[in-house]
Each structure stands twice: as C-alpha cells, then as structure tokens.
C-alpha positions as CSV (number, residue, x, y, z in Angstrom):
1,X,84.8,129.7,0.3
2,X,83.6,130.3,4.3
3,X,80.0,131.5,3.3
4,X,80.0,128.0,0.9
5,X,80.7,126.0,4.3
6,X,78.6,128.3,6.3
7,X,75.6,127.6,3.7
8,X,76.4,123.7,3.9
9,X,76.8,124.0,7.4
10,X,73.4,125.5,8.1
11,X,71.9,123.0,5.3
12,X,73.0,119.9,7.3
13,X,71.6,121.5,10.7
14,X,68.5,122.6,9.5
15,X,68.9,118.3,7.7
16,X,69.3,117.2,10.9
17,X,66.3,119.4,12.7
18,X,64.3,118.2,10.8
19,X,65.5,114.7,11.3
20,X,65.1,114.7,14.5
21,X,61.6,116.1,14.7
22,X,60.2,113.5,11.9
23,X,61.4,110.5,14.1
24,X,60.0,112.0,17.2
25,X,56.5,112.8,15.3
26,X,56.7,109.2,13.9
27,X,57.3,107.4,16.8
28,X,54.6,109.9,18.9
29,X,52.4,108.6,16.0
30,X,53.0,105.1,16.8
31,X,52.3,105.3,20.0
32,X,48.9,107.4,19.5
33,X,47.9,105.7,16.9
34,X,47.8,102.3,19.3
35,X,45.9,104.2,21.3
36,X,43.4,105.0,19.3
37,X,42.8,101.3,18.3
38,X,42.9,100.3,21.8
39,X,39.9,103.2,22.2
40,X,38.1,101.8,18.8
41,X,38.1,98.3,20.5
42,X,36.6,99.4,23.7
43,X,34.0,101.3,21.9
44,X,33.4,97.7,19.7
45,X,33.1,96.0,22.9
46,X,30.8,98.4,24.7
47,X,28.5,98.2,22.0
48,X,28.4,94.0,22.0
49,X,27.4,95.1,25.6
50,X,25.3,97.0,24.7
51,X,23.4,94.7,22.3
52,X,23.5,91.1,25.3
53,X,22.3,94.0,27.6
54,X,19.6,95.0,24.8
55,X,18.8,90.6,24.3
56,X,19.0,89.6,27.4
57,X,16.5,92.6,29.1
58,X,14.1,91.9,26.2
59,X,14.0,88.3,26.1
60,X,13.3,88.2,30.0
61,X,11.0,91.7,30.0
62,X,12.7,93.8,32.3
63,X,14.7,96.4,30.1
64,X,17.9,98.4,32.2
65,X,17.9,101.7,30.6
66,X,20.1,102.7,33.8
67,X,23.0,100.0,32.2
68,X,22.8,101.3,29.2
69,X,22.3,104.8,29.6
70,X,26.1,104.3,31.4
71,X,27.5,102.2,28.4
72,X,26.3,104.9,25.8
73,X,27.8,107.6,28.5
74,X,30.9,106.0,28.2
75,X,30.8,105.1,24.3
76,X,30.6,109.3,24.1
77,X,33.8,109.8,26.6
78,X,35.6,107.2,24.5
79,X,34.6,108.8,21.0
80,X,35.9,112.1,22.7
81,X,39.2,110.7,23.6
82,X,39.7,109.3,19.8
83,X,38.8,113.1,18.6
84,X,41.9,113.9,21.3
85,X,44.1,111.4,20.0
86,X,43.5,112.5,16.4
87,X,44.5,116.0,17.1
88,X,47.3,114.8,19.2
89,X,48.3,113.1,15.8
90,X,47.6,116.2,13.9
91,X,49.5,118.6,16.1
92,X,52.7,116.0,15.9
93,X,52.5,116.6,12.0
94,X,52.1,120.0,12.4
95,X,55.0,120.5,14.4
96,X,57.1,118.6,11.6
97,X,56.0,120.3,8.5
98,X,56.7,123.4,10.6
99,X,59.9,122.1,11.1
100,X,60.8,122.0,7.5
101,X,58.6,125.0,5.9
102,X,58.3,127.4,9.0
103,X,55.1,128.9,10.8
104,X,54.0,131.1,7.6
105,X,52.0,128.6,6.4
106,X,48.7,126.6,5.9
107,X,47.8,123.3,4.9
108,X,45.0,122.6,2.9
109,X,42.5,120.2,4.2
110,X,41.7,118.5,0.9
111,X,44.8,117.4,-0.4
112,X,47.3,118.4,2.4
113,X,49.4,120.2,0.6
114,X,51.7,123.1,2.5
115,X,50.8,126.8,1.5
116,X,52.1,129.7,2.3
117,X,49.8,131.9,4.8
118,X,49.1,134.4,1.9
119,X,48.1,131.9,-0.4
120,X,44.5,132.0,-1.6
121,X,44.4,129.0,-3.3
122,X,46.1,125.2,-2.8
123,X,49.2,125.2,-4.9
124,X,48.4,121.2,-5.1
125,X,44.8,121.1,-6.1
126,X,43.7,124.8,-6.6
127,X,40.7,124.6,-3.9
128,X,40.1,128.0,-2.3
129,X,42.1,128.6,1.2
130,X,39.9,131.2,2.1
131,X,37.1,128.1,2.4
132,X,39.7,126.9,5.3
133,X,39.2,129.9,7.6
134,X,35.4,129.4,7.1
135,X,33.0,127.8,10.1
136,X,32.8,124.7,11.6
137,X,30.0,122.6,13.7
138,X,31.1,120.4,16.5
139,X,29.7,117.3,16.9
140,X,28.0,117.5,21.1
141,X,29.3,113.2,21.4
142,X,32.6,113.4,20.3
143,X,33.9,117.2,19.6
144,X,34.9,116.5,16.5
145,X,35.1,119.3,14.2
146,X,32.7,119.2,10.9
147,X,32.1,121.4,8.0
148,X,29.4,123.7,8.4
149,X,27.6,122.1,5.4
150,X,27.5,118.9,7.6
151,X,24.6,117.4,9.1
152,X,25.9,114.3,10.2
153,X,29.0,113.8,12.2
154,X,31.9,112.1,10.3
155,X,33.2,110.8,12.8
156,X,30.4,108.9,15.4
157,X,27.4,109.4,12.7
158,X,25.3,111.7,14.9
159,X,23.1,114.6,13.3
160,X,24.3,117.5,14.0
C-alpha cells in the first residue's frame, strides 16, 4: 500500500510540474507572440514608407537612396528580431514537452511529434530523423534557419 501512494504521489507532482510549466510556456507565448505582431506591423509600416519615399522622390526627380537604404536597414534588424521571437517561442515549447517526456528526445520538424533520441524515424509520420541532424543555410537578412535544399528564404523571401 505505501509504494501505491508513493506512485500516486509522484504521478500528481510530476501532474502538477508539468502544470506549472504549460501555463508559464503559454502565457510566455502570449506575450511573444504580441511581440511579434507588434514587429510584423512595424515592418508593414516601414515598407508604406518605403513606397511614399519611393512616389514622392520619383514624382519630384530627386531619389533618397540614403532614406531608404536606412528603412531597408531597419526592415532587416526587425525581420532579425521576429527570427528571435520565434525561437524564443520555440525554446518555451521545448522546455514544456521536456517537462512531460524528459531531455532524451527529438521532435520531428514535419509533423512535431516527440521521439525518442534513438529513434530513426518519426513515430507520427515515419519521415527519417536522421534528415533532422542534416545542414541548414541561414538566411544573411533575418537569421533564419532554412533547409539546405532552399534557395529562397521562408521567412523574408530573400535568395539564399
């Protein structure tokens, strides 16, 4: 009878870990996630500046590369912070999912199933693991990460 309540004990503790860590990654995803829009709508707004800049230089003949040469600079700084938001998201999941399954494992990046680390193929849609230790190409705007295959970026569109 103890090792029952010990069993239902540590079932209701490990309950309640893992609780605790999916409020915390939801509401730290909240909170990113507004930040990403927030970035999206800047990076909406510098290119409408972008384009009256564009108009307004070409309708009188003078064009200001200089203004928006710094607009496109900062259009690549906010793409870069979404790529940091993203991960932020990403590594709030992670710490979750490790929560509930442990650290021996990998998740697949096609369906997102969890695996164990040993695992050579997804146990939710059979594609190879070994494909998810393969290469990647960063994107030089944003950072983000690509497949090697790629040769645009998924994210901002730019060859890579």
């Amino acid at each position: 009878m103890p090792d029952f309540i010990k069993d239902v004990s540590s079932k209701i503790s490990k309950g309640i870990k893992v609780a605790k860590a999916k409020t915390k990654e939801f509401a730290d995803t909240i909170k990113l996630k507004s930040e990403m829009k927030e970035t999206e709508e800047e990076i909406r707004k510098n290119f409408q500046r972008i384009g009256e800049i564009v108009f307004i230089t070409i309708a009188s003949g003078n064009i200001n590369i200089e203004e928006i040469g710094k607009i496109v600079n900062e259009v690549e700084n906010l793409y870069r912070k979404i790529t940091d938001i993203d991960q932020k998201i990403q590594e709030a999941e992670l710490i979750t999912i490790k929560e509930k399954y442990g650290d021996d494992i990998i998740i697949c990046s096609k369906c997102k199933a969890v695996n164990k680390n040993d695992a050579k193929f997804c146990v939710g849609c059979g594609t190879s693991l070994e494909t998810e230790k393969e290469e990647v190409k960063i994107c030089p705007t944003c950072q983000c990460e690509n497949p090697k295959s790629a040769s645009f970026c998924r994210r901002c569109g730019r060859a890579i």
